[in-house]
C-alpha positions as CSV (number, residue, x, y, z in Angstrom):
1,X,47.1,255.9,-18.6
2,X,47.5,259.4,-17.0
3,X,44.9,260.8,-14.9
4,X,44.2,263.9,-16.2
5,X,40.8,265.6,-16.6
6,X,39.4,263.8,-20.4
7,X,38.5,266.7,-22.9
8,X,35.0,266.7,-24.2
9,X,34.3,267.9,-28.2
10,X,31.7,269.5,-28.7
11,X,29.6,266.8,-30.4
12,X,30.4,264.7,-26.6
13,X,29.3,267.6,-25.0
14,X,26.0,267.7,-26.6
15,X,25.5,264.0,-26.2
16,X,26.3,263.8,-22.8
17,X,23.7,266.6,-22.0
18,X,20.8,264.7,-24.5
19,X,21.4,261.3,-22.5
20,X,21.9,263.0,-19.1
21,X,25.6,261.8,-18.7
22,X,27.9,263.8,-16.4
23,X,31.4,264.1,-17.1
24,X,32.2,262.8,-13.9
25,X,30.6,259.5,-15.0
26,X,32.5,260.0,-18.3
27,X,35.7,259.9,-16.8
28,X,34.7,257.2,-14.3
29,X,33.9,255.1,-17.4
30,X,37.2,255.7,-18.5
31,X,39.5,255.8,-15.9
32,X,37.4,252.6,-13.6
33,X,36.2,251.1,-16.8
34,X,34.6,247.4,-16.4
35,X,36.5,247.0,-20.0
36,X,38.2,248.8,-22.6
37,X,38.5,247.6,-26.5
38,X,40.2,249.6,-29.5
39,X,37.8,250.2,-32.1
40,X,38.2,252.4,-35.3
41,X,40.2,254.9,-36.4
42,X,42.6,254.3,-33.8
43,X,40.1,255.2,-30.8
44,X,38.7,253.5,-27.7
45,X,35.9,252.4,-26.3
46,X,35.6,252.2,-22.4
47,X,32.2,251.1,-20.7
48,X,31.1,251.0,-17.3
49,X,27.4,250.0,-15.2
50,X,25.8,252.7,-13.1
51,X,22.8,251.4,-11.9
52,X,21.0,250.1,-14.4
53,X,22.7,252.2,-16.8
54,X,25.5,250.6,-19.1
55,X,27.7,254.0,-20.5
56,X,30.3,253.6,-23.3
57,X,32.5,256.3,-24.1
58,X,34.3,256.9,-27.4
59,X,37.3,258.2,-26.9
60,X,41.4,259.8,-28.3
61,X,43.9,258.9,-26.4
62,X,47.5,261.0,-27.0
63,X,50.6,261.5,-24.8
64,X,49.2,264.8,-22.9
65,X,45.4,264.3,-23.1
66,X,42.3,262.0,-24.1
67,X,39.5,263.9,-25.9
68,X,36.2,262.2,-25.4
69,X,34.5,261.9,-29.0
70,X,31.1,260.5,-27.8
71,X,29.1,259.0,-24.9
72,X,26.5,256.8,-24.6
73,X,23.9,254.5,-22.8
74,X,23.0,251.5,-24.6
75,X,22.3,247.9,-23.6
76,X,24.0,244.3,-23.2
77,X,23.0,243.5,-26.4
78,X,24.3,246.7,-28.0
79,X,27.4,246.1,-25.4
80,X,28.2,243.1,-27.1
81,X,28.0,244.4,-31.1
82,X,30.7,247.1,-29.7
83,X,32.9,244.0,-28.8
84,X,32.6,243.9,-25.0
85,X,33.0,240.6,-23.5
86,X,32.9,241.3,-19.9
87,X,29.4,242.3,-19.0
């Protein structure tokens, strides 16, 4: 995976600012993720714990860039209806 700076859409960047997520934590959760899992339309799913926080971002992966579709905080339980099994 390349390194570079993830894109945010415009819905993700309304999201992130609702649920007080910082792209830095976004990118974190994608670049450190605890676990990644393909889930529709060809996206991704990455989540990661800060604090007592769990944060899934939805995201586009393409050769030159990844475009973050949405971001969230949710719990185990919701963790585990996304298809995470390492939490």
């Amino acid at each position: 995976m390349n390194m570079k700076k993830p894109v945010f859409s415009k819905h993700a960047t309304r999201r992130a600012g609702e649920r007080g997520i910082s792209e830095e934590w976004a990118a974190e959760a994608i670049y450190s993720a605890e676990e990644t899992v393909n889930v529709k339309f060809g996206r991704k799913a990455s989540y990661k714990k800060f604090g007592d926080d769990h944060v899934v971002v939805i995201y586009e992966e393409s050769v030159d860039k990844i475009t973050v579709v949405t971001i969230l905080k949710v719990s185990k339980e919701r963790l585990e209806r996304y298809g995470f099994s390492r939490i």
